[in-house]
N, C-alpha and C positions, 0 to 999 in steps of 0.2 A: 418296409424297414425292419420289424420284426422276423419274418423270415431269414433278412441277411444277417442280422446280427446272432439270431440259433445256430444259423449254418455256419457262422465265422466263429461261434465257441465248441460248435460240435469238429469240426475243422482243426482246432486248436488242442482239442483233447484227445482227438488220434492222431497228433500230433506228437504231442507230449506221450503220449502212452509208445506209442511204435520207434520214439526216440530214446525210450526209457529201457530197452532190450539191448543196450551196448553199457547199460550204468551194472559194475560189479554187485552195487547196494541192493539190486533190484531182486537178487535169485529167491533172498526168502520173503515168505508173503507180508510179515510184519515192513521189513525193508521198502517192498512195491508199494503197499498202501500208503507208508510213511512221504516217501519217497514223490509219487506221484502226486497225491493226496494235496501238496505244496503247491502244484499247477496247474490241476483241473480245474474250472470252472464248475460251477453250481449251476448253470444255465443252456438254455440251449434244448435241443428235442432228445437229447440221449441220456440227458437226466430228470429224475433219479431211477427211472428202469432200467438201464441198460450198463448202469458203473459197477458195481458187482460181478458183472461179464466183463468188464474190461479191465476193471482192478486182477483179475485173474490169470490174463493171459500173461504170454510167456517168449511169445513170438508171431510174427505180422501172421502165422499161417491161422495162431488163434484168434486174434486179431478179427481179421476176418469173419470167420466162425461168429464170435461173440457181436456181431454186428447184424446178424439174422433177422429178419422180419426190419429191415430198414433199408432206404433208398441207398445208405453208402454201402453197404453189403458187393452191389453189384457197380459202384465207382472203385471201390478198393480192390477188388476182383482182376481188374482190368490192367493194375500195376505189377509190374515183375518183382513178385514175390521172395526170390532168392538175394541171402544176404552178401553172396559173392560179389562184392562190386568190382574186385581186379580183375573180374572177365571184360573183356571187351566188347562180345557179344552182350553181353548185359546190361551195359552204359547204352547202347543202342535202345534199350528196352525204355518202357515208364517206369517212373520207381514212381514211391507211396507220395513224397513230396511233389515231384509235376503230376500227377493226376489231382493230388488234391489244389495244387497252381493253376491248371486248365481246369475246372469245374468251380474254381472261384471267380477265373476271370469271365467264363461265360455267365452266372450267376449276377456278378457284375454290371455285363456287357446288355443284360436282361430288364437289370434295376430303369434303364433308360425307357425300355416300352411300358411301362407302369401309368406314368405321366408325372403328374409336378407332388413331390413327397419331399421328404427329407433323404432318403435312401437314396438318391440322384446324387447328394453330396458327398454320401458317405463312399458308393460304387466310384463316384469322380476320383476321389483323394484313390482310393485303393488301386483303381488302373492307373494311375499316375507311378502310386509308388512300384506297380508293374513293371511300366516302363522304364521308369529307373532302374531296376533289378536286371532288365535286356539289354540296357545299356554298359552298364556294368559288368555282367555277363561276359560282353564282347569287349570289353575294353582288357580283360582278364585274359581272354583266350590269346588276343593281340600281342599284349605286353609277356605272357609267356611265351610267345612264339609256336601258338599249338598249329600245324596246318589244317588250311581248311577242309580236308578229307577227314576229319576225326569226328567220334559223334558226339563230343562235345559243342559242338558249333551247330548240331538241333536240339538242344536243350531250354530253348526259350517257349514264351508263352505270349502267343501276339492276341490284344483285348479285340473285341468285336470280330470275333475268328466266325463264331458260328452264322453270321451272316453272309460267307461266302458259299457260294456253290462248288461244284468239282470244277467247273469251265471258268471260274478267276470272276464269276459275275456274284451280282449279289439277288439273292431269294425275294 
């Protein structure tokens, strides 16, 4: 249960901080620290080392950077870094929020092999409100009438992923 709840405020605060590069308020440091300072959390594995690197950055590429010497270094790595999102090639990509949506929900999907804790209720509620969010998701694409060739219609996050194999079986 401890682990999930570090990793759901470390989660939350490159969150907030990678959200916080489209706020005008953000460009001078007084601003950013002001600014951010409002939503970060005090908790979690990337505090109090790692806020001063993050209070700093400027953009996901620093971002990054400033996450060095930590296991999200190479989850955030793996998301399409560029803020062009009116590419279409690039909507095809991961961006920073489903990377961090898929490494929650296997994190989640995980709490289950532990055994009998509290974190089973907590992983419960959170894949739930998952699958609400897929559902939703698709009820959006629908009611706009996107076709299904677009890559908004793989933008969801299905829970207990990482127990499948390549061949549709489970491990």
């Amino acid at each position: 249960m401890d682990d999930l709840l570090k990793f759901e405020c470390d989660m939350r605060t490159i969150n907030v901080i990678n959200n916080s590069f489209a706020i005008k308020d953000v460009n001078s440091a007084r601003g950013r620290e002001s600014t951010r300072g409002k939503f970060i959390t005090n908790l979690g594995y990337l505090y109090p080392d790692y806020m001063d690197k993050l209070n700093a950055c400027t953009d996901t590429k620093q971002l990054v950077e400033a996450l060095d010497g930590t296991n999200y270094k190479q989850l955030l790595a793996s998301a399409n870094l560029d803020q062009d999102n009116g590419n279409e090639a690039n909507q095809a990509e991961s961006t920073v929020d489903h990377v961090i949506l898929e490494e929650c929900s296997r994190r989640y999907s995980m709490a289950f092999e532990n055994g009998f804790h509290f974190g089973v209720f907590f992983a419960y509620f959170h894949l739930k409100q998952l699958e609400i969010r897929n559902v939703g998701w698709f009820a959006d694409l629908i009611n706009l009438g996107i076709p299904k060739n677009m890559p908004g219609w793989g933008k969801y996050t299905v829970p207990f992923r990482y127990h499948v194999n390549a061949n549709g079986g489970y491990e």
